[in-house]
DOLUMPA-493565 format. One record per residue (C-alpha): residue number from 1; residue in three letters; x, y, z. Coordinates in steps of 0.05 Angstrom, whole numbers, always signed. Each point is the difference from the previous one (the first is absolute). Layout:
BEGIN
+-----+------+--------+--------+--------+
|  nr | rest |      x |      y |      z |
+-----+------+--------+--------+--------+
| NUM |  ALA |      X |      Y |      Z |
...
+-----+------+--------+--------+--------+
//
This chain:
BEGIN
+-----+------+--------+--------+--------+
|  nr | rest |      x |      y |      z |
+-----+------+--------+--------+--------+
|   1 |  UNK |   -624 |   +233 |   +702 |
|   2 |  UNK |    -48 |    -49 |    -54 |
|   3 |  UNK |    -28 |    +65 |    -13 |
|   4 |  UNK |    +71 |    +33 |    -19 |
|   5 |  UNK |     +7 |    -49 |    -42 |
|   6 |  UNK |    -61 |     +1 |    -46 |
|   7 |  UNK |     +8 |    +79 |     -1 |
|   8 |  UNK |    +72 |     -4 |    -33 |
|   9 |  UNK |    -29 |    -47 |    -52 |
|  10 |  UNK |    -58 |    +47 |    -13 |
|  11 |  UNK |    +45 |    +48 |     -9 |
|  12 |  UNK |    +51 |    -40 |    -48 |
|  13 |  UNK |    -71 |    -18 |    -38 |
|  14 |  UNK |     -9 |    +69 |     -9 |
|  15 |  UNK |    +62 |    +16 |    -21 |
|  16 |  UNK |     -3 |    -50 |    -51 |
|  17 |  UNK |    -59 |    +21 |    -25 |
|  18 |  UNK |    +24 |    +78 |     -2 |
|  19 |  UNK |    +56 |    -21 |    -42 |
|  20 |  UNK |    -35 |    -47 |    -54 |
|  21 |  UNK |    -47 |    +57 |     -6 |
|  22 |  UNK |    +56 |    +60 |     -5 |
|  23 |  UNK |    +35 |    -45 |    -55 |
|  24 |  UNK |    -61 |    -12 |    -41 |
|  25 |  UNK |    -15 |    +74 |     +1 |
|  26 |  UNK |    +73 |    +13 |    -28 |
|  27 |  UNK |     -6 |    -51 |    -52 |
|  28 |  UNK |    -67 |    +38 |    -21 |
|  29 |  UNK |    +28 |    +69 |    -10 |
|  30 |  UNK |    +17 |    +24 |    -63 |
|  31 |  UNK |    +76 |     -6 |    -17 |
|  32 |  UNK |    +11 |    -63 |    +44 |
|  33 |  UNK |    +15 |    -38 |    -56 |
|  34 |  UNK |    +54 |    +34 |    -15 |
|  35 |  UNK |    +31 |     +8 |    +68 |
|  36 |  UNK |     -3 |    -82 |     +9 |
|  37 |  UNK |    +36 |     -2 |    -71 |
|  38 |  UNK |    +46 |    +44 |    +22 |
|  39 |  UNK |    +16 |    -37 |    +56 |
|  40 |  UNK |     +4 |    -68 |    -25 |
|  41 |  UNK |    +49 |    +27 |    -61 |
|  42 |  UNK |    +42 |    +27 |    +62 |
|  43 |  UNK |     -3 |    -67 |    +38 |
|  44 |  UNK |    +29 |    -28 |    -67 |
|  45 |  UNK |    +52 |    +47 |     -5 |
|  46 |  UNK |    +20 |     -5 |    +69 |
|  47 |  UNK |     +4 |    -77 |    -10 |
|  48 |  UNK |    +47 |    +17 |    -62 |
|  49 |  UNK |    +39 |    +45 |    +39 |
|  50 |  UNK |     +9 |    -53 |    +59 |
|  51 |  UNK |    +25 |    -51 |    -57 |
|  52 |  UNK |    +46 |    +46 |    -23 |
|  53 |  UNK |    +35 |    +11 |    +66 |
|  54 |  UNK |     +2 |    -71 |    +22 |
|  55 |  UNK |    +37 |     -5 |    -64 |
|  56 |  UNK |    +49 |    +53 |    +11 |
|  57 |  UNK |    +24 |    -30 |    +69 |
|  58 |  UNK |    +14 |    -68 |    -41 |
|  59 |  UNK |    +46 |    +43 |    -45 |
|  60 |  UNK |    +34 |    +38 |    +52 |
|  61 |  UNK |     +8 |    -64 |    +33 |
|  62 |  UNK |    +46 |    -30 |    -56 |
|  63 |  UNK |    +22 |    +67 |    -11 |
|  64 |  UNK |    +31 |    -12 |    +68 |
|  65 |  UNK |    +27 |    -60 |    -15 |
|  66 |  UNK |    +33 |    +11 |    -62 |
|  67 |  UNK |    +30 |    +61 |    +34 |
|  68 |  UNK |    +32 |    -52 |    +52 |
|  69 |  UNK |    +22 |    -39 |    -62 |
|  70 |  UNK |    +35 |    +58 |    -44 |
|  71 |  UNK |    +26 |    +10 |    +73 |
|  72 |  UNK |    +32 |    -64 |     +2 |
|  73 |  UNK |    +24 |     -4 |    -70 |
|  74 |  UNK |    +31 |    +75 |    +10 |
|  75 |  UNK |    +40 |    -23 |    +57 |
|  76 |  UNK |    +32 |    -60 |    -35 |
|  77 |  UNK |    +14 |    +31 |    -57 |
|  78 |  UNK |    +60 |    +29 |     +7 |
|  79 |  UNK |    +48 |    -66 |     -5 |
|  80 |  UNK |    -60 |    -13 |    -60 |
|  81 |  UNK |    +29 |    +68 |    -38 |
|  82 |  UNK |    +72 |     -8 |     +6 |
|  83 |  UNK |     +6 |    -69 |    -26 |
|  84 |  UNK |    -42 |    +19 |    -62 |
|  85 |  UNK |    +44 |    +65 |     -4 |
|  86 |  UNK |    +68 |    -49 |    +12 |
|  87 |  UNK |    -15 |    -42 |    -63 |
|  88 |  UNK |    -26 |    +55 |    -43 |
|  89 |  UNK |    +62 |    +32 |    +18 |
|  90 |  UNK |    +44 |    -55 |    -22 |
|  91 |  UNK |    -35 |     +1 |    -74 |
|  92 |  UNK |    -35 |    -61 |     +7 |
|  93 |  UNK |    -78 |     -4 |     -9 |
|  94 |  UNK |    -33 |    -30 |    +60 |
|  95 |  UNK |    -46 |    -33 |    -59 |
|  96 |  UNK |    +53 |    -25 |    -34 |
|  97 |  UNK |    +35 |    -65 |    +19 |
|  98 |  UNK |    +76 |    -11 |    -40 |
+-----+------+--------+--------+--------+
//
């Protein structure tokens, strides 16, 4: 089993190796440059686009609430209407105090 053991990390060395030496070979070809600047101006973008959407659930948040409040407001407004229509009806400004 001790030799199980030093075989699997042999083989995760190796790996590591492989892979440092595939990734300096890509950053060596020609183009590369551009491809990593690609990328990174699409990791910004993304980040942008992430802001953007974290913002858009705060507004449909109060959105929400300020549906609940018109809500509200329309359901007492009835008795609200009719006594503004009462004393404009009567010829009196609601303004204007006699």
């Amino acid at each position: 089993m001790a030799g199980t053991g030093t075989r699997t990390q042999d083989l995760l060395g190796r790996l590591a190796d492989l892979s440092e030496e595939a990734i300096q070979r890509l950053a060596e070809t020609p183009g590369a440059d551009r491809v990593v600047g690609t990328l990174n101006g699409l990791r910004e973008r993304v980040d942008d686009l992430q802001k953007r959407v974290r913002g858009l659930e705060n507004l449909e948040k109060r959105l929400d609430a300020l549906e609940q409040k018109v809500d509200a407001l329309a359901k007492g407004a009835p008795s609200h209407r009719s006594t503004a229509r009462s004393a404009g009806s009567k010829g009196e400004s609601p303004t204007k105090k006699s």
